[in-house]
C-alpha positions as CSV (number, residue, x, y, z in Angstrom):
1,X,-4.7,-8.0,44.7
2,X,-3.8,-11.4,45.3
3,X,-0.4,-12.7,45.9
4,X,-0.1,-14.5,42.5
5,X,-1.7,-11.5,40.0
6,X,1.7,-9.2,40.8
7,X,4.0,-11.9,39.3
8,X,1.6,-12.3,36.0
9,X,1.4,-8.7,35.7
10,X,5.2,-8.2,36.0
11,X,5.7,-10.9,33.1
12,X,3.1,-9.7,30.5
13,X,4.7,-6.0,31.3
14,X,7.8,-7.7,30.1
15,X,6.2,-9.3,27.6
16,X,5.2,-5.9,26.2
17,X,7.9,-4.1,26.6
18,X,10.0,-7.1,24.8
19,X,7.6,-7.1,22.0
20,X,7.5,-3.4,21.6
21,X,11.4,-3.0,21.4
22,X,11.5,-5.9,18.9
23,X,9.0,-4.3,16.5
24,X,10.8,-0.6,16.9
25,X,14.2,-2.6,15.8
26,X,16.1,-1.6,19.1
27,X,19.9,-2.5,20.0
28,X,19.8,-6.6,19.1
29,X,21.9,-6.6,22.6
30,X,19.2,-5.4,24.5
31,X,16.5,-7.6,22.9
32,X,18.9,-10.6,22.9
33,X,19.3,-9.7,26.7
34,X,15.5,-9.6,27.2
35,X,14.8,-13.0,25.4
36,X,17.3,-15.0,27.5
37,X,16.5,-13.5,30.6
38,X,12.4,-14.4,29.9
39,X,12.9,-18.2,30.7
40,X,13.7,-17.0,34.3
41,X,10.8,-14.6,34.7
42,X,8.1,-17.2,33.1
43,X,9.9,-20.1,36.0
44,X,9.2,-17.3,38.6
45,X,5.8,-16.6,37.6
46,X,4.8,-20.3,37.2
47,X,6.6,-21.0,40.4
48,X,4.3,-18.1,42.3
49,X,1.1,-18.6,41.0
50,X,1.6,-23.0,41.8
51,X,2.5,-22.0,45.6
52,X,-0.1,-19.4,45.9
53,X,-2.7,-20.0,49.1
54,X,-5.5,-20.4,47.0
55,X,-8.6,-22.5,47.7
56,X,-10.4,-23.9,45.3
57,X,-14.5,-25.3,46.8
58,X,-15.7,-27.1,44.1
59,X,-14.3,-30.3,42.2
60,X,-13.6,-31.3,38.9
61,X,-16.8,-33.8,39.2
62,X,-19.0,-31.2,40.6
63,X,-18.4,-28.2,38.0
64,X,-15.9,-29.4,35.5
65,X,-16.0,-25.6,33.2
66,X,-16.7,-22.0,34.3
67,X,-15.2,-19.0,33.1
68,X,-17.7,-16.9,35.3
69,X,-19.5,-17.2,38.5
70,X,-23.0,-17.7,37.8
């Protein structure tokens, strides 16, 4: 797995979880809790997958959209 997919997979996990527990009308502390603490956990992902080793081979001139290697 690559070094910046654990951090996105960690967020959308919270993201489910928070979304779940806001739908089944859990404890407002708990869901207030979630909510400020996701601001800190969306920084953290951005801020992993921006410093991740990753090469990118081709330019913006030479293949400007692909969603799939052809």
């Amino acid at each position: 797995m690559k070094n910046y997919a654990l951090p996105v997979a960690w967020v959308t996990g919270f993201l489910l979880i928070f979304v779940t527990l806001t739908q089944l009308q859990a404890n407002t502390a708990l869901i207030l809790f979630l909510f400020s603490i996701s601001p800190i956990l969306v920084i953290w992902m951005v801020y992993k997958v921006l410093v991740a080793d990753v090469t990118v081979d081709k330019t913006f001139d030479e293949q400007w959209y692909c969603d799939r290697e052809n």
